[in-house]
C-alpha positions as CSV (number, residue, x, y, z in Angstrom):
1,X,-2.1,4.9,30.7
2,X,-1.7,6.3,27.0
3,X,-5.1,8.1,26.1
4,X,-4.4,8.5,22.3
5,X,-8.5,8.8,21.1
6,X,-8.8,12.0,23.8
7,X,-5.7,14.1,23.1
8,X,-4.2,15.8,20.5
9,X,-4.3,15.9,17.0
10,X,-7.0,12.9,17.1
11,X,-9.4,14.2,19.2
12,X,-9.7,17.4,17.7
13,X,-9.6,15.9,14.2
14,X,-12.3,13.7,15.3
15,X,-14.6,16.2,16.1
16,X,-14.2,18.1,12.9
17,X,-14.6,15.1,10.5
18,X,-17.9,14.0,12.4
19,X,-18.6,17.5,12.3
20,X,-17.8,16.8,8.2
21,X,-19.7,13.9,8.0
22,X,-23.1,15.4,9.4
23,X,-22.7,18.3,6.5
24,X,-22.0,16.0,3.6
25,X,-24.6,15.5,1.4
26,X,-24.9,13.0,-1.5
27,X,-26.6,14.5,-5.2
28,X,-26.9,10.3,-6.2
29,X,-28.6,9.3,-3.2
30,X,-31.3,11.7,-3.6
31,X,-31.8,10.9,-6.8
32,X,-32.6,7.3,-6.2
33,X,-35.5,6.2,-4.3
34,X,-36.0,4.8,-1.4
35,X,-37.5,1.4,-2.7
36,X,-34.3,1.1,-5.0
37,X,-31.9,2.0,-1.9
38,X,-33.7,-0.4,-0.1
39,X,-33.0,-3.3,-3.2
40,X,-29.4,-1.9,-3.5
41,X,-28.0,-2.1,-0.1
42,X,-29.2,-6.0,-0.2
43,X,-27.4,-6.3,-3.3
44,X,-24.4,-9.2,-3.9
45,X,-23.8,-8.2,-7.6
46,X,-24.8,-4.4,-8.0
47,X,-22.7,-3.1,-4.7
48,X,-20.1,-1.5,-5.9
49,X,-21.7,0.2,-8.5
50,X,-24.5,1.5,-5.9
51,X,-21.6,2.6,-3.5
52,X,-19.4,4.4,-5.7
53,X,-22.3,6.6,-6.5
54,X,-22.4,7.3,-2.7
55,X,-18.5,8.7,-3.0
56,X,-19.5,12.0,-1.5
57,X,-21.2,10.0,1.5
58,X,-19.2,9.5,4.6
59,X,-21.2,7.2,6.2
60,X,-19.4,6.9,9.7
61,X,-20.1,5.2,12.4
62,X,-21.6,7.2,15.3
63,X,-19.9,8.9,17.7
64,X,-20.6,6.4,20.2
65,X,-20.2,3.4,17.8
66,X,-16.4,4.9,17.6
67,X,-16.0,5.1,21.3
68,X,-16.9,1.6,21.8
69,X,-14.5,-0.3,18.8
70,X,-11.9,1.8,20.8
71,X,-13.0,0.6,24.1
72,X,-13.3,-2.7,22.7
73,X,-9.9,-3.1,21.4
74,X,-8.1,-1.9,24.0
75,X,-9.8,-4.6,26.5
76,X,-9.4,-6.9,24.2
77,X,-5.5,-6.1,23.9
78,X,-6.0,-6.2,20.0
79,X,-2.9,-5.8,18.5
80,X,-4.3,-7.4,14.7
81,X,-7.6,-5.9,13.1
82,X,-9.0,-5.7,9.9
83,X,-12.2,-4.1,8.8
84,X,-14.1,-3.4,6.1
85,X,-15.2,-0.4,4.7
86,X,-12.4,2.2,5.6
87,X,-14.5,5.2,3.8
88,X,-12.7,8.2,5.5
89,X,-11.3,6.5,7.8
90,X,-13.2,7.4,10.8
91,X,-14.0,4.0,12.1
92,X,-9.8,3.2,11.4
93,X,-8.5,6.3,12.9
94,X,-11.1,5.0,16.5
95,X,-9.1,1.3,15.9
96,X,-6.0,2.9,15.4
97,X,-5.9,4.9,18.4
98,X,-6.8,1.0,20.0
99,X,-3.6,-0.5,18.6
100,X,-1.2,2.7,19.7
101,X,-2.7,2.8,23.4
102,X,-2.1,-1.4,23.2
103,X,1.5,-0.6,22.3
104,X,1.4,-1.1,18.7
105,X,0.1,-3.6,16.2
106,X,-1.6,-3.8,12.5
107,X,-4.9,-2.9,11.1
108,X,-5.6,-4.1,7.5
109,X,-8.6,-2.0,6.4
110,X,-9.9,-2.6,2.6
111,X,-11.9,0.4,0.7
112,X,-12.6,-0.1,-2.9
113,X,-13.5,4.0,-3.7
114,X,-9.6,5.7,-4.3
115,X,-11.1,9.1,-3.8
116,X,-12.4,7.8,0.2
117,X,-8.6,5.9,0.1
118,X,-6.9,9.2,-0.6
119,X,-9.0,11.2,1.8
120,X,-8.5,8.4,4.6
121,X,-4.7,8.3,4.3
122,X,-4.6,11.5,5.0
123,X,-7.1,11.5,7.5
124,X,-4.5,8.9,9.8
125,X,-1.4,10.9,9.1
126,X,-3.2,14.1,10.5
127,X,-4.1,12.2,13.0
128,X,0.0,10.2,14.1
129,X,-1.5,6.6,13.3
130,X,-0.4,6.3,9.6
131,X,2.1,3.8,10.6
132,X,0.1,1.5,11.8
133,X,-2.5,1.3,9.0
134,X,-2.6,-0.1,5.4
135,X,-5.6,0.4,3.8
136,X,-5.8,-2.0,0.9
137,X,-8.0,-0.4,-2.5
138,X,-10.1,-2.6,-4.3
139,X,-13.1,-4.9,-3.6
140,X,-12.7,-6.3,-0.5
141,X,-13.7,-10.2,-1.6
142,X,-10.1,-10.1,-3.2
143,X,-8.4,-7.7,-0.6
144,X,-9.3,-9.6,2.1
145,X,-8.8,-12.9,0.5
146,X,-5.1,-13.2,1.2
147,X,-2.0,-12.0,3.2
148,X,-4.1,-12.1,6.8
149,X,-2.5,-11.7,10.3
150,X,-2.4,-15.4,11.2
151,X,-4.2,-14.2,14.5
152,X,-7.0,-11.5,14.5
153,X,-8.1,-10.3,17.5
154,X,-11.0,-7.9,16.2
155,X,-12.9,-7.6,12.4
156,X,-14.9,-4.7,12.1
157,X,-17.9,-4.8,9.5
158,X,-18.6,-1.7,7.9
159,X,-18.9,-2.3,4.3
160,X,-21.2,-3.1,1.9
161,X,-23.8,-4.7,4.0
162,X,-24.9,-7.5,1.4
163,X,-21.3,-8.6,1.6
164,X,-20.8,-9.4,5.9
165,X,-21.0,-13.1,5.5
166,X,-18.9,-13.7,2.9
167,X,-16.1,-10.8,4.2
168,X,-16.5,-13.0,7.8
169,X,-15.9,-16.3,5.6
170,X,-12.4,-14.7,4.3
171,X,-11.1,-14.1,7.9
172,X,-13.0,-16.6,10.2
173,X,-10.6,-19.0,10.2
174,X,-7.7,-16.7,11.7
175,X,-10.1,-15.5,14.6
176,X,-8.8,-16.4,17.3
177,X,-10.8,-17.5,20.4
178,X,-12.2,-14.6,22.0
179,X,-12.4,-12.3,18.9
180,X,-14.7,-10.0,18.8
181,X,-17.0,-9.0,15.6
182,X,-18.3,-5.6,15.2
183,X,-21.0,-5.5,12.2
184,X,-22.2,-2.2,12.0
185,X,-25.9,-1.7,10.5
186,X,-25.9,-5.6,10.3
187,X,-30.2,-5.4,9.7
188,X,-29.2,-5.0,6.2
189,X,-27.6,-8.2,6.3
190,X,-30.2,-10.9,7.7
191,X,-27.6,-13.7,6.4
192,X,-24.8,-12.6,8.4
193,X,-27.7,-12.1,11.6
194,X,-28.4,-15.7,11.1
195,X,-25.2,-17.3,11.2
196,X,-23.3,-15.4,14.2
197,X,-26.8,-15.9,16.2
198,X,-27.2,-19.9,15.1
199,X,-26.1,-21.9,17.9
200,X,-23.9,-24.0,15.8
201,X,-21.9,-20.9,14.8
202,X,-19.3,-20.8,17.3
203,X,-20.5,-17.6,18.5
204,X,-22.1,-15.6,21.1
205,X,-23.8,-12.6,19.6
206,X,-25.8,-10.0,20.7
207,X,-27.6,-6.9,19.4
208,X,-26.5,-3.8,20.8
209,X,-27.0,0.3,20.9
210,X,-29.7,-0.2,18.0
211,X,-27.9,-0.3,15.0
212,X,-24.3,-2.8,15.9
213,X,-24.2,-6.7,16.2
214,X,-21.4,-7.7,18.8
215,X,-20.4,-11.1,18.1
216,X,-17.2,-13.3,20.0
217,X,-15.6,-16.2,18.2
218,X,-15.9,-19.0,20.4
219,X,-13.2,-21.5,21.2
């Protein structure tokens, strides 16, 4: 069995970008306060103002969150993905290593900051997974909004948070049964809460490790 996400160049690379991410400080965030973050982040019309003032911010997921969307995808067999919020590509490079170990596929991730698009193309060609990547710049309500795999096996949520619902809206039709959701942080998005854990969804969902929502489309 192919062990991409624990061998050479990604798992060295890995460690130093977390390792990155930890360090990184933003000069805008501290400047706004934590009532106005608080507004911000539940935000459908100021977002990408608030986040492109968080450029400097990594904002990964965890160490462990990146563990489990790779062990995730590889059980699922994903071979199409999409998520979004690339930033610097942490969370893709974790997916990536997914598809390679499945035997190949396509990940369409959407990031609407160029200087966090430059930085994560990079990122996957350090890392071998360039080729099966395309990151797509721009807001991710028009990125997303066409030009789908007919058949997505995994969507990763890792975006602006105010925005899950209507990013899930764009792609739900093409999940297939079985799909898994990943929605990282999802407390910032009680909307998105409410309709994967609503009976009536055609979900089951599931909080899990604090801070991700783990949904499956149902049949």
């Amino acid at each position: 069995m192919t062990k991409t996400l624990t061998s050479t160049p990604l798992a060295p690379l890995l460690d130093r970008l977390f390792t990155q991410a930890s360090a990184a400080t933003s000069p805008a965030l501290a400047g706004i306060s934590r009532e106005e973050r608080e507004r911000l982040m539940h935000s459908k019309t100021e977002y990408l103002d608030f986040y492109s003032r968080l450029k400097d911010l990594w904002l990964p997921v965890s160490r462990e969150t990146g563990v489990l969307l790779y062990m995730l995808a590889r059980n699922a067999g994903a071979r199409n993905i999409v998520e979004f919020g690339t930033s610097f590509g942490i969370s893709t490079l974790h997916l990536a290593a997914a598809l390679r170990d499945n035997g190949g596929g396509r990940l369409v991730s959407s990031e609407f900051e160029p200087s966090k698009v430059a930085q994560a193309r990079r990122h996957l060609a350090e890392g071998g997974l360039a080729d099966l990547v395309e990151i797509r710049e721009g807001d991710a309500l028009q990125t997303l909004a066409a030009d789908l795999p007919e058949s997505i096996d995994l969507l990763l949520l890792d975006g602006a948070k105010a925005l899950y619902a209507d990013v899930l809206a764009l792609v739900e039709s093409r999940l297939r049964p079985g799909a898994l959701v990943i929605a990282d942080n999802a407390d910032y998005s009680p909307d998105y809460l409410a309709h994967v854990r609503s009976p009536a969804s055609g979900y089951l969902s599931v909080p899990f490790a604090n801070d991700v929502e783990l949904s499956m489309r149902l049949g």
